[in-house]
N, C-alpha and C positions, 0 to 999 in steps of 0.2 A: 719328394714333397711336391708333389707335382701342385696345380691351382694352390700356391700358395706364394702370397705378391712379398716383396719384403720393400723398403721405400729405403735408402743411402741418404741422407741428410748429411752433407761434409762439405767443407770450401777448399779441402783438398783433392786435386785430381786423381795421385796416387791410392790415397785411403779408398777412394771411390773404387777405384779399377780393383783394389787389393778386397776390397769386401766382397763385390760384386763375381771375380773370380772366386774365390773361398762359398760364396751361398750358390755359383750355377754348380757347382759339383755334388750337390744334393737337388738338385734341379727346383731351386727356388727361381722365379722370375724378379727380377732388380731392376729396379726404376734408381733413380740418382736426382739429387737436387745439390744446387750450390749453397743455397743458405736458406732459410726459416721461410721468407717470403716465399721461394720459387717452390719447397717443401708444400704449402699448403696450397699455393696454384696448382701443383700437381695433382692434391690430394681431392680436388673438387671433382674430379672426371677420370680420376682411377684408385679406386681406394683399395690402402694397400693391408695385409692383416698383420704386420709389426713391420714397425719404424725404429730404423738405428737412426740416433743425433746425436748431432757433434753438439758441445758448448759454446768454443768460439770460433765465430763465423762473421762475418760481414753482413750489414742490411738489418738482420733479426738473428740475435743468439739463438741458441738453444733452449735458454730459459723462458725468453719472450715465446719460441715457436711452439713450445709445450704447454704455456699456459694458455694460448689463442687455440688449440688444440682442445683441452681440458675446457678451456670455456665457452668464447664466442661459438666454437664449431659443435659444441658436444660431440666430441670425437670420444669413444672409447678405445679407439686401436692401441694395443699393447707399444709402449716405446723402453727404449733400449737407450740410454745415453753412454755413449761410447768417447770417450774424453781423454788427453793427455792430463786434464787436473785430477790429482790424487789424494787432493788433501781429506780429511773424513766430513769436512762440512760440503764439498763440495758433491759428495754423493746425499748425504741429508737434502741439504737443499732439492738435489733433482728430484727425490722421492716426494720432499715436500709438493714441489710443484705439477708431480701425479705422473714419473717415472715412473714404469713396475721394475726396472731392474737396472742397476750401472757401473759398468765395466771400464777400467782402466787401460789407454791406446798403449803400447800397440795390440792388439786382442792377437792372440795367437790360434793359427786357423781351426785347428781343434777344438779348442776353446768355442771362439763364434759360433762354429759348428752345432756345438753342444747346445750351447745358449739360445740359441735360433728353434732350434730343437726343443728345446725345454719351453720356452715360451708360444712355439705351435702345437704344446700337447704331443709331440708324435715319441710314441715308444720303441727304445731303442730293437731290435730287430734282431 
């Protein structure tokens, strides 16, 4: 999956390292932010073609980063909200907030794999 950027949005350093291992074995390029605000600093001078986010985060949620996303920025980059909440309103809500897709932490690496996959269009081989 070569030219194909993915953006980490997490406050944790492990989930960072553990995604960013997991997407360069498809050879995805990973960018990593600590939280919503440093997410869309990023986002001004490298845009990335799908965004995994976290929920909770320090500075700006998830929720806030997706909706300043979805709005102020017109961003239409596919986002991924990837979260230890599992409750059924808390993936409603992300879609609400203009999520395309939301997966429950820990993602297991086949998993991500796929889903990365599925949401870059690329067919299985």
């Amino acid at each position: 999956m070569k030219n194909f950027t993915v953006l980490v949005v997490d406050d944790s350093a492990t989930v960072r390292a553990y995604h960013q291992m997991c997407l360069q074995k498809i050879g995805v390029t990973v960018l990593a932010a600590f939280n919503g605000q440093e997410a869309l600093e990023i986002l001004l001078d490298n845009p990335a073609d799908l965004v995994l986010l976290d929920i909770n985060m320090p500075v700006m949620d998830g929720y806030a980063t997706l909706e300043a996303l979805r709005g102020r920025y017109e961003n239409d980059v596919p986002v991924m909200m990837v979260s230890t909440e599992s409750e059924y309103m808390d993936s409603e809500r992300a879609l609400t907030y203009g999520a395309n897709y939301y997966a429950v932490k820990p993602a297991k690496e086949a998993e991500l794999i796929e889903l990365v996959k599925l949401m870059a269009g690329v067919e299985e081989e």
